[in-house]
C-alpha positions in Angstrom: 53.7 89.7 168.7 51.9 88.0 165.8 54.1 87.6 163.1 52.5 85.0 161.8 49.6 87.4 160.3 52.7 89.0 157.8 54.1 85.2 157.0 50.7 84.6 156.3 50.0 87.6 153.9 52.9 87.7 152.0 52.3 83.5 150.9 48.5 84.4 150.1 50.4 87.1 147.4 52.6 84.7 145.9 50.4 83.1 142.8 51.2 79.4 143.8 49.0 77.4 145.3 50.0 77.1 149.3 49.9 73.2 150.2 51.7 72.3 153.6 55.2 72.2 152.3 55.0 75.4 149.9 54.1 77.1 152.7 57.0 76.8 154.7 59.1 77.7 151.3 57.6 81.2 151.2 57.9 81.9 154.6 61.6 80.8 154.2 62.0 84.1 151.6 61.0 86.1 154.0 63.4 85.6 156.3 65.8 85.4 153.1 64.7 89.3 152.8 65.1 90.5 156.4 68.2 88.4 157.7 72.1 89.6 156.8 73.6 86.3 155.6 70.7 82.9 155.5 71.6 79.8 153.2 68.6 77.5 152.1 69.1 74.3 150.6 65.6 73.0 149.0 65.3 69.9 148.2 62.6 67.7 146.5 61.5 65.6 143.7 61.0 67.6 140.5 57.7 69.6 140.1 57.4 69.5 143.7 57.7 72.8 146.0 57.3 75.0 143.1 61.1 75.4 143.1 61.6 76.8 139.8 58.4 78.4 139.0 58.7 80.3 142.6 62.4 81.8 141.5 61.2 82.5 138.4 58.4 84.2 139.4 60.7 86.6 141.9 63.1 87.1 139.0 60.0 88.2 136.8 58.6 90.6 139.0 61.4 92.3 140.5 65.1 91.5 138.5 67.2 93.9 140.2 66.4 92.6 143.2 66.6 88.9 142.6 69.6 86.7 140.0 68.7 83.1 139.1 71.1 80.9 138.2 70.7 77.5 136.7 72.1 74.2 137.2 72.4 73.7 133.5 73.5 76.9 132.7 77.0 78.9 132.3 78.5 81.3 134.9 81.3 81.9 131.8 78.9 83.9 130.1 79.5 87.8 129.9 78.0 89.8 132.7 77.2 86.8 135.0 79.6 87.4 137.8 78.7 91.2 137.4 75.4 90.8 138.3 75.7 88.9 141.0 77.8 91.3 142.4 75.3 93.9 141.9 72.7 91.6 143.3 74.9 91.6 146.5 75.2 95.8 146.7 71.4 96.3 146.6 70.5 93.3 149.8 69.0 90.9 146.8 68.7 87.3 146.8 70.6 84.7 144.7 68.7 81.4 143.6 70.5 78.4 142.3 68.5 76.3 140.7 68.8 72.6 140.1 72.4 72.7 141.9 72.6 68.9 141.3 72.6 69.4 137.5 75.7 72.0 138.2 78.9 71.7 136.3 82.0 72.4 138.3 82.4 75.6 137.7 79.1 76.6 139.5 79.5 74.5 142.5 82.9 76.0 142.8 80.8 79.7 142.5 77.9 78.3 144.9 81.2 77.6 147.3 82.8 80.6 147.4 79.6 82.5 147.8 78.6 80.1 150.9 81.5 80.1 152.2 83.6 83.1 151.5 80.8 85.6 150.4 83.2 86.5 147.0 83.0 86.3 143.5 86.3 85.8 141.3 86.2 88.0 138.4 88.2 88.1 135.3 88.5 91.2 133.4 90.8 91.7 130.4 93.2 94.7 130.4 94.9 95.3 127.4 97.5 91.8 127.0 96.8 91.4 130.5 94.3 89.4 132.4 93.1 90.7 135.8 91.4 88.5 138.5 90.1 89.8 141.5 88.0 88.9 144.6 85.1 90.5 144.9 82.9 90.5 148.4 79.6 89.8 148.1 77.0 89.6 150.7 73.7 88.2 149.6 71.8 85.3 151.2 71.1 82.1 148.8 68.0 80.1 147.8 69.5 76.8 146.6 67.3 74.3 144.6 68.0 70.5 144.0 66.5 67.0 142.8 66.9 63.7 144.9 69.5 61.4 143.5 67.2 59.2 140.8 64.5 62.3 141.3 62.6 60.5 143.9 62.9 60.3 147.5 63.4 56.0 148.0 61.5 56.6 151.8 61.1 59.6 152.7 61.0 59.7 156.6 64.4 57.2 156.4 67.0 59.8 157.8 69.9 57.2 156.7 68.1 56.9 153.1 67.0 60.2 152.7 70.7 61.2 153.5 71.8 58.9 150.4 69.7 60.9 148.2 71.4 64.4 148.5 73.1 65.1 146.0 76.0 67.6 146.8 79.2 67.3 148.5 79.1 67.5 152.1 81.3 70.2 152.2 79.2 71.6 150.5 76.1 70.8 152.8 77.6 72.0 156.0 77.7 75.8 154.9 73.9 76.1 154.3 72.2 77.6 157.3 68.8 75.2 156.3 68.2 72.4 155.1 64.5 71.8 153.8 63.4 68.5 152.3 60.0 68.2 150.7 58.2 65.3 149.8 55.8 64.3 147.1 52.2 65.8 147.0 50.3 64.1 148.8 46.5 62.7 146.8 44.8 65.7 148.6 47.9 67.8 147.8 47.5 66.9 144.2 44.0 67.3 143.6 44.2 71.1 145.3 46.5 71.5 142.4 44.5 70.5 140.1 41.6 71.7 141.1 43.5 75.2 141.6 42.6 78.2 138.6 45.2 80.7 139.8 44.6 84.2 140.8 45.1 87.3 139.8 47.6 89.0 141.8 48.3 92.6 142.8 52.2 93.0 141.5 52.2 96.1 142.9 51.3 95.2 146.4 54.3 92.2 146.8 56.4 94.6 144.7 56.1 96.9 147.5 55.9 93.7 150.4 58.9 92.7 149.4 60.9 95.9 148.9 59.5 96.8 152.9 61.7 93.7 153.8 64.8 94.8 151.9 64.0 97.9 153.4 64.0 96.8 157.1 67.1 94.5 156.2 69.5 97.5 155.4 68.0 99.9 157.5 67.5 98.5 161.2 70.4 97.4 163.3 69.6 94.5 165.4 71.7 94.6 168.7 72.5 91.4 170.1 73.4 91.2 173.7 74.1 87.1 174.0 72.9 84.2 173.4 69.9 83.1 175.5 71.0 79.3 177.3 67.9 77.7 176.3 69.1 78.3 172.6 73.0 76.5 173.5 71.0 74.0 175.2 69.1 73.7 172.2 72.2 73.2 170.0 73.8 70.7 172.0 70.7 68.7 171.9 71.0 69.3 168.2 74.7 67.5 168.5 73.7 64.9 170.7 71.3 63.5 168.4 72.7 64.4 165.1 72.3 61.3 163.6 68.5 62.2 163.2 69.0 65.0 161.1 69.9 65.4 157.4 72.7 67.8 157.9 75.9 67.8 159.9 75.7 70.2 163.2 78.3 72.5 163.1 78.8 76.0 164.4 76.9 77.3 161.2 73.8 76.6 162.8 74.4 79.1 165.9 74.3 81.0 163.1 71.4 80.1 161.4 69.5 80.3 164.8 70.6 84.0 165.3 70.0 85.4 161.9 66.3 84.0 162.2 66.6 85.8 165.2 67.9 88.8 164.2 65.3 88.9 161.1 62.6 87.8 163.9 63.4 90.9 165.7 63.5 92.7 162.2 60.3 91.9 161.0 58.3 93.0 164.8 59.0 96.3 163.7 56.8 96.5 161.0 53.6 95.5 163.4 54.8 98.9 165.0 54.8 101.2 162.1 54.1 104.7 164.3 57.7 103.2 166.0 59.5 102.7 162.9 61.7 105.8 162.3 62.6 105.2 166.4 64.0 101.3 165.4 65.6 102.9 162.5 67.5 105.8 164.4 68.3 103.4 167.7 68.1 99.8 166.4 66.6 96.7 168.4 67.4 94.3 170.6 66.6 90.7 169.8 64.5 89.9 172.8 63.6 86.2 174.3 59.7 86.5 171.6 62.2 86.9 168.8 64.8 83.6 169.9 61.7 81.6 170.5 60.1 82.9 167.6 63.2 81.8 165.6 63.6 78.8 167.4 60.2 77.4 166.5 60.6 78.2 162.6 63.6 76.4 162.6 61.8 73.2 164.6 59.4 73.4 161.1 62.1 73.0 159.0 62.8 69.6 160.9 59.3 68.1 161.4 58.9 68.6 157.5 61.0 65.2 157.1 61.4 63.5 161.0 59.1 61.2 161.8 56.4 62.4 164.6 58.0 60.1 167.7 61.7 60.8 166.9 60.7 64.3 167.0 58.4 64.4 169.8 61.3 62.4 171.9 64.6 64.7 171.0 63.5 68.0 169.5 60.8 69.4 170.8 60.4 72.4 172.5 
């Protein structure tokens, strides 16, 4: 199984230039497209990880399939809630961006959609105002700035932990947590030094749309939960000071929707097989937990240091 050959393709269409940590950004949206319910948190110093440009770019290209919603802007405004919920109906994806920025009122939204996949809407009748809960189910890119917009050491779980600037209830219902870190001199030349491309719109227009595809269309059947992958938890709340987030039961289910999209994504290697996966579904087999198990390790080495790593987490 070489799924690493459609990771690979779909970053080399995005027109930002792929350093080590923008990499593992846009293979993060794929798995935002194939999985049923995935929360990223992205987090780094601003200008770094092409966190705004990258949304923008996705709203752009394709706005019925992606919303973006800023940290400085207003969810009061007319036809905001409505589009999210129509976001939600066609498997899109949801980026809030510059969450640390956010006024009340969109935290509150960011909540409820993290935790309670709804949106409250208020609709006037007549006299009468009418608020409802709507159900929404549509995974979330969320985008944020270090406190002071730096990283103090980046490496220092205790300081980098500090820096985060949302409430940790908050924190605990995102699936991921990915912290990036400032380019690095041969980062920033590569930037610099980078013209751009012309890109084929059509082509991740039609990338992209494969995923949503696959996402509404295959059932993945899951049987249970391999014991390497409990084991693999526990270790995770054995030695949960190392990590930036708190280890809760959300990450079972972060592990099997990567999983599940894993298992989701393999049948597009098999394209002759396609209208069999759609008609019967697929199982998640042990390739697609290890699979899914390993992208999740990258999201850790991108901030632990290389012996705390090496001594509790790796596989």
């Amino acid at each position: 199984m070489n799924l690493k050959t459609i990771l690979d393709g779909f970053s080399e269409s995005i027109p930002i230039k792929t350093t080590k940590n923008i990499k593992i950004i846009k293979d993060t949206l794929v798995y935002l497209l194939v999985c049923d319910k995935l929360n990223v948190f992205v987090i780094a110093p601003p200008s770094v990880g092409a966190k705004t440009s990258m949304s923008r770019f996705f709203v752009d290209i394709i706005p019925d399939r992606f919303f973006l919603i800023s940290g400085a802007g207003s969810i009061t405004k007319a036809g905001v809630r409505d589009r999210i919920i129509e976001i939600g109906k066609r498997k899109g994806l949801l980026f809030f961006d510059e969450v640390h920025n956010a006024p009340p009122e969109v935290k509150k939204l960011l909540y409820d959609l993290l935790q309670f996949h709804r949106v409250l809407t208020i609709k006037k009748m007549g006299f009468r105002t009418v608020t409802s809960d709507i159900q929404v189910y549509c995974n979330i890119l969320a985008t944020a700035n270090p406190i002071d917009s730096y990283w103090a050491r980046y490496g220092d779980i205790n300081k980098m932990k500090e820096q985060i600037p949302l409430d940790p209830v908050i924190m605990r219902r995102f699936h991921l947590v990915i912290p990036v870190e400032d380019y690095n001199p041969k980062e920033f030349r590569e930037i610099c030094s980078d013209t751009g491309k012309n890109i084929n719109k059509e082509e991740l227009i039609n990338k992209i749309e494969t995923f949503i595809r696959a996402s509404k269309e295959i059932e993945v059947i899951q049987k249970e939960i391999p014991k390497y992958v409990v084991d693999y938890l526990m270790k995770l709340k054995e030695n949960n000071d190392y990590l930036l987030f708190p280890v809760t039961p959300e990450l079972k289910v972060a592990i099997t929707e990567l999983a599940k999209g894993t298992a989701r994504l393999s049948t597009l290697l098999n394209p002759k097989k396609y209208k069999e996966y759609v008609e019967k579904g697929i199982v998640i087999k042990d390739e697609h937990w290890k699979f899914a198990l390993d992208f999740f390790n990258r999201t850790l080495k991108q901030y632990m240091p290389e012996n705390i790593y090496n001594k509790y987490f790796k596989i």
